[in-house]
C-alpha positions as CSV (number, residue, x, y, z in Angstrom):
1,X,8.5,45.0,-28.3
2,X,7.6,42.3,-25.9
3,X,10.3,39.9,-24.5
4,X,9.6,36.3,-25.8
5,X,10.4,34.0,-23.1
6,X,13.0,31.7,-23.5
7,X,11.2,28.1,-22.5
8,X,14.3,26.1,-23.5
9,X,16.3,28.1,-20.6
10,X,14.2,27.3,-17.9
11,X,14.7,24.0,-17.4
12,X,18.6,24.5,-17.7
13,X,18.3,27.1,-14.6
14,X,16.9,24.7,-12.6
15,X,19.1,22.4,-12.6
16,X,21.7,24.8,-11.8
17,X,19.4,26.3,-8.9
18,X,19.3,22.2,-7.6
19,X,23.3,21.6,-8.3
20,X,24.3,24.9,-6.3
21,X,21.5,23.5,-3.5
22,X,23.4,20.2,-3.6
23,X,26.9,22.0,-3.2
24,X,25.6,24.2,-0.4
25,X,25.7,20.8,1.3
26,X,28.9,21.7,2.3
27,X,28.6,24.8,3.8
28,X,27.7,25.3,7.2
29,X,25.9,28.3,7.0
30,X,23.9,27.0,4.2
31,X,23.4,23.8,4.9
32,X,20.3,23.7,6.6
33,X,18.5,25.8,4.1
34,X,19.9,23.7,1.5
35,X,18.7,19.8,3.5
36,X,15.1,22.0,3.4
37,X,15.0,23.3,-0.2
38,X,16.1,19.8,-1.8
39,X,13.9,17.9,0.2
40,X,10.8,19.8,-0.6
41,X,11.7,19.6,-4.7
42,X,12.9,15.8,-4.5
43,X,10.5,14.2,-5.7
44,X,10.0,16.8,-8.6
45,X,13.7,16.3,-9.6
46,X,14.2,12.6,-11.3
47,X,18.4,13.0,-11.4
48,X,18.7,13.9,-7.6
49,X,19.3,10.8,-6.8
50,X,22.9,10.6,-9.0
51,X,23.2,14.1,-8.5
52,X,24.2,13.5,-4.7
53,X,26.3,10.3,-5.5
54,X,28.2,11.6,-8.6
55,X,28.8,14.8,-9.2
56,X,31.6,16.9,-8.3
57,X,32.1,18.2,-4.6
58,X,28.8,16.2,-3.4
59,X,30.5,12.8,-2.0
60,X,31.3,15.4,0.4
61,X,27.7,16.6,0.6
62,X,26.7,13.0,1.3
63,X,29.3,13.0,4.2
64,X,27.3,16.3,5.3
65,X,24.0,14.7,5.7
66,X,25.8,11.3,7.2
67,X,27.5,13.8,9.9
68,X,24.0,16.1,10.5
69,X,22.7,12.2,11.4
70,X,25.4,11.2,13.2
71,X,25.7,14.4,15.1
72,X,22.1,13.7,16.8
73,X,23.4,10.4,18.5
74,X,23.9,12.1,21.8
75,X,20.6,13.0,22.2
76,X,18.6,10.0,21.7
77,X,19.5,8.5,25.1
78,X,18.6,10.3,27.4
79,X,16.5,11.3,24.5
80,X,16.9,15.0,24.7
81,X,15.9,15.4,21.3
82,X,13.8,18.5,19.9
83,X,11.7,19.3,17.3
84,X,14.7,21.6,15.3
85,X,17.4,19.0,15.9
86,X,14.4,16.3,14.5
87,X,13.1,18.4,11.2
88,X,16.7,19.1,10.0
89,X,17.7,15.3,10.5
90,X,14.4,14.3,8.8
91,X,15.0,16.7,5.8
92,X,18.4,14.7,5.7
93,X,16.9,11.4,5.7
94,X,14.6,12.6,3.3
95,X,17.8,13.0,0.7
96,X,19.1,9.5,2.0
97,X,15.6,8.5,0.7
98,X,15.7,9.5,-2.5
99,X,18.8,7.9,-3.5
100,X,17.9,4.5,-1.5
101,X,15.2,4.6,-4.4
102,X,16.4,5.4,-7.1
103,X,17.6,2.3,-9.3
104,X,20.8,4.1,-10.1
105,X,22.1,4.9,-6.8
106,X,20.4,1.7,-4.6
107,X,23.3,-0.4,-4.6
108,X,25.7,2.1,-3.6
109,X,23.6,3.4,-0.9
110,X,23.6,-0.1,0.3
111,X,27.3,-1.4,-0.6
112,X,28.1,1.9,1.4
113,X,26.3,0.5,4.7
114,X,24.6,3.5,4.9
115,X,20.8,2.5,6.3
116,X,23.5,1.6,9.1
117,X,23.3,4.8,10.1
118,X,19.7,5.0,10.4
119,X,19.1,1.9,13.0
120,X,20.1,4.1,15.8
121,X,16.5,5.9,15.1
122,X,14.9,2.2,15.3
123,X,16.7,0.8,18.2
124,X,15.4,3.9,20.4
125,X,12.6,3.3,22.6
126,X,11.2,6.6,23.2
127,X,7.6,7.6,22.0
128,X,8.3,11.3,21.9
129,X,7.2,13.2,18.9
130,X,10.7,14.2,17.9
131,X,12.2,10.3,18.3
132,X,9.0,9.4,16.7
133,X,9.6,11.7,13.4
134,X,13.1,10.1,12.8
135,X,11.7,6.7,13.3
136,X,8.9,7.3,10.8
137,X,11.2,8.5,8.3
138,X,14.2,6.3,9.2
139,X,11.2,3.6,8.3
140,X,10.3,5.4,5.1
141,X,14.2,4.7,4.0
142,X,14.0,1.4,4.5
143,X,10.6,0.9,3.0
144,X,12.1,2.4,-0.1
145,X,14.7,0.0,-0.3
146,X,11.8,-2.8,-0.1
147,X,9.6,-2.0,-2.4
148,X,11.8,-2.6,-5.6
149,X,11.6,-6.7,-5.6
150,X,15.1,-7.5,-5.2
151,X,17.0,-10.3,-3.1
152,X,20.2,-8.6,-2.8
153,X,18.0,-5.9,-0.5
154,X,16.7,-8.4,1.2
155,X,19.8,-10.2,2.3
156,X,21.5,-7.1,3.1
157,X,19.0,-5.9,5.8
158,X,18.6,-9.2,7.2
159,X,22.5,-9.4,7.4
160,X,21.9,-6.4,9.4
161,X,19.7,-7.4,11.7
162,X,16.8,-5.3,10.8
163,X,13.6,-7.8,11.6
164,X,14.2,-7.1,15.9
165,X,14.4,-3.7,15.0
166,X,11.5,-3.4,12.8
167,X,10.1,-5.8,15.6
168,X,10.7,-3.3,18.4
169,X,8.4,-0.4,16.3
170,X,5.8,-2.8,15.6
171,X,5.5,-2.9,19.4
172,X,6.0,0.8,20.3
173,X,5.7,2.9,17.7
174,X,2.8,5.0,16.0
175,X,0.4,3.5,14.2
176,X,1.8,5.2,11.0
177,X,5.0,4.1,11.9
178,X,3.6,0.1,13.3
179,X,2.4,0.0,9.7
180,X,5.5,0.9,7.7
181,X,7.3,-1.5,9.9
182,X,4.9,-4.5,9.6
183,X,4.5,-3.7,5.5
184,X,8.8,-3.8,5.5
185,X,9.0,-7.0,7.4
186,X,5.8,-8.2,5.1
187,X,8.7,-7.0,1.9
188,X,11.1,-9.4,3.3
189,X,8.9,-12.6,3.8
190,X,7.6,-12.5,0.5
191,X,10.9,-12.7,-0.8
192,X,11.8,-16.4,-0.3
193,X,14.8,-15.7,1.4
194,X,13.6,-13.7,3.7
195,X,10.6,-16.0,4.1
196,X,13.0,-19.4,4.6
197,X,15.2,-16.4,7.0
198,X,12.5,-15.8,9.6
199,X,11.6,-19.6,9.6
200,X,14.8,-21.5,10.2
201,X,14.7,-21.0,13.8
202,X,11.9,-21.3,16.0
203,X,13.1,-18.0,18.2
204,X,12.9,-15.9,14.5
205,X,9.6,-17.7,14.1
206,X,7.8,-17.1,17.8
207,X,9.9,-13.8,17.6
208,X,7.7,-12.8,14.6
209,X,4.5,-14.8,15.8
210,X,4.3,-13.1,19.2
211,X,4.5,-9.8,17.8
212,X,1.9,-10.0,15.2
213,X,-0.1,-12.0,18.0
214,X,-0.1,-9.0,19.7
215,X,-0.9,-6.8,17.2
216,X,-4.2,-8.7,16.5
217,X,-5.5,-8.0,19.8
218,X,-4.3,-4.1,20.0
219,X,-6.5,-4.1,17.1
220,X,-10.1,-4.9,18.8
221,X,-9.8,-1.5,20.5
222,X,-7.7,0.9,18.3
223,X,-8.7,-1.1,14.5
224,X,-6.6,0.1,11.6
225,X,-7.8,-1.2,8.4
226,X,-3.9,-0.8,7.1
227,X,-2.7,-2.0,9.8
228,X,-4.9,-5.5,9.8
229,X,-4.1,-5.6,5.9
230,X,-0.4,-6.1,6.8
231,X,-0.9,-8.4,9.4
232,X,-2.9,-10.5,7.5
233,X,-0.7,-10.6,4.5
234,X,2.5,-11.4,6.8
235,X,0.8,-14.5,8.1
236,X,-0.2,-16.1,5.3
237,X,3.1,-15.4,3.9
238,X,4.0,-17.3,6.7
239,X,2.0,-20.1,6.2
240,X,3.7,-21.1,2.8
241,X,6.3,-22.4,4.8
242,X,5.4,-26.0,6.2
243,X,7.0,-25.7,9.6
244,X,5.6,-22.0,10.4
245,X,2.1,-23.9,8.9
246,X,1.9,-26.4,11.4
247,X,3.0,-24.0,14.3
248,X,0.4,-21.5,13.1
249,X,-2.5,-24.3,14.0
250,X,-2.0,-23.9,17.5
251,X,-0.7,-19.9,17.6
252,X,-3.1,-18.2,14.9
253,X,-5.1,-15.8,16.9
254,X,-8.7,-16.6,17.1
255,X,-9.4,-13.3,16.2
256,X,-8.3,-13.8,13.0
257,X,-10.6,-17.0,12.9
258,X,-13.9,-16.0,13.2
259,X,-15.6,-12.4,12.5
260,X,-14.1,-9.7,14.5
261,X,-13.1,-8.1,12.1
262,X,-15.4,-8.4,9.8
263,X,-16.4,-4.6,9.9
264,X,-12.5,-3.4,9.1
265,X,-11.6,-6.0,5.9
266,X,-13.9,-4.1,2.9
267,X,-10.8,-4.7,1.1
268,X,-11.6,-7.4,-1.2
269,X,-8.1,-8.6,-1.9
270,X,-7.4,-8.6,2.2
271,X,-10.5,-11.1,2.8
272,X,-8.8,-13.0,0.2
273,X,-5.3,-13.0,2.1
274,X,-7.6,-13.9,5.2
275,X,-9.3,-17.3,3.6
276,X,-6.4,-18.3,2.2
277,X,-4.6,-17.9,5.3
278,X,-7.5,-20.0,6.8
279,X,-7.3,-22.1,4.0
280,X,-3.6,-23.5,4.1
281,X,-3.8,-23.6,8.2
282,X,-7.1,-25.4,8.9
283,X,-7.9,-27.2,5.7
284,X,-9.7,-26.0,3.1
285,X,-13.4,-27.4,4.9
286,X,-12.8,-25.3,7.9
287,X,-11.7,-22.8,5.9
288,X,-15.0,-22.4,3.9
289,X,-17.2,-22.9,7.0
290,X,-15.2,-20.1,8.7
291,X,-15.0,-17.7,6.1
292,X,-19.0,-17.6,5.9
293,X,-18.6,-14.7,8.4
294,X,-17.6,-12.9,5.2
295,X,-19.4,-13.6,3.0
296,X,-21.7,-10.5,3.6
297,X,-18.4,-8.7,2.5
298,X,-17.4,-10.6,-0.8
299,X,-21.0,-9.4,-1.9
300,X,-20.1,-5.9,-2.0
């Protein structure tokens, strides 16, 4: 006779496969297989997340991947990083990830102070591919923190001091990793704390301003649709505020005035961003006579 299957068991041995995973944590000569295993079946297990935080022995896991991050310090200046030292610290962050997004688990991760520990990988100014993975996913962290609307996020990372740092990879960084900084510091101006944050000072404000500035003109030679999208948004976030409004007049680029880029924004929503942009900085004539080098693109 044929063996029936039993279907209700399967799921029940997974878990287990995922808990013993999550205790290997703990031991050295597992760890690493462990940080690669759970962070290629993440995102197919929903209760990871508490998993790591809750259950028994893994506060000490956590403390595992905090020290495998912690350990790499040494090596980012002189950065003397390579590529194994960078995958097992990514598959890590990768973990830290998961349970920065998850709804149960966010507010520990950040009542804990643990993106902290990932500024480091931001604050580093080396473009080699191994610094350049960490920041990417030190950014993807962060980004998941962001995306859930909520003001306590916000006010914890700009407690933190994480605008100059996501700053600093807007300037240096990969394009990937310019655009997951640009669409986290475009998370925090939307939120009108981080919006009234950024424009209380003029330094936070020309800070901002000459960054994005010069982000508009890398663009005429290396264009990334994305890219422009989140540039675009992040200033006219900015002009809802009536003081960054009124500097804006005189510090807009004039790229962003006329049609150079009028090849790159097919995104109909992103032409949108653009005229209103135009619209609360120039007045709403200007605005229309100026936006009639898209027009061609609204039709589409």
């Amino acid at each position: 006779m044929a063996t029936v299957p039993n279907l209700k068991a399967a799921p029940f041995d997974k878990d287990r496969r995922i808990e013993q995973l999550v205790l290997d944590l703990c031991t050295p000569d597992l760890r690493e297989h462990a940080l690669l295993q759970l962070s290629k079946k993440r995102e197919n297990f929903q209760d990871l997340a508490p998993l790591l935080w809750n259950s028994f022995g893994t506060i000490a896991a956590l403390l595992q991947l905090l020290q495998e991050i912690v350990s790499i310090y040494p090596v980012l200046s002189p950065p003397t990083l390579n590529p194994a030292q960078s995958n097992t610290v990514c598959n890590a962050l990768a973990l830290l990830q998961c349970v920065a997004s998850h709804p149960e688990t966010r507010m520990l991760f950040l009542n804990a102070h643990i993106p902290l520990y990932l500024y480091p990988f931001l604050n580093t100014t080396s473009k080699s591919k191994p610094v350049e993975y960490l920041r990417l996913t030190s950014l993807g962290v962060i980004g998941a923190l962001v995306k859930v609307d909520d003001t306590k996020v916000i006010s914890f990372l700009l407690s933190t001091e994480i605008i100059p740092l996501c700053l600093r990879t807007m300037e240096m960084g990969s394009e990937l990793s310019k655009t997951v900084a640009t669409f986290i510091v475009l998370k925090i101006l939307l939120d009108d704390v981080g919006l009234e944050y950024i424009c209380t000072t003029a330094e936070r404000f020309f800070a901002v301003g000459r960054v994005l500035g010069n982000m508009v003109a890398a663009q005429v030679e290396q264009p990334s649709p994305r890219l422009l999208k989140h540039i675009i948004k992040c200033y006219r976030r900015l002009s809802d505020n009536l003081r960054a409004c009124d500097a804006l007049r005189s510090c807009l680029p004039d790229m962003l005035r006329d049609a150079t880029f009028s090849n790159y924004l097919e995104d109909p929503s992103t032409l949108n961003w653009l005229q209103q942009l135009l619209h609360n900085v120039q007045g709403p004539r200007v605005a229309a006579m100026q936006a009639g080098g898209f027009d061609h693109m609204l039709v589409k």
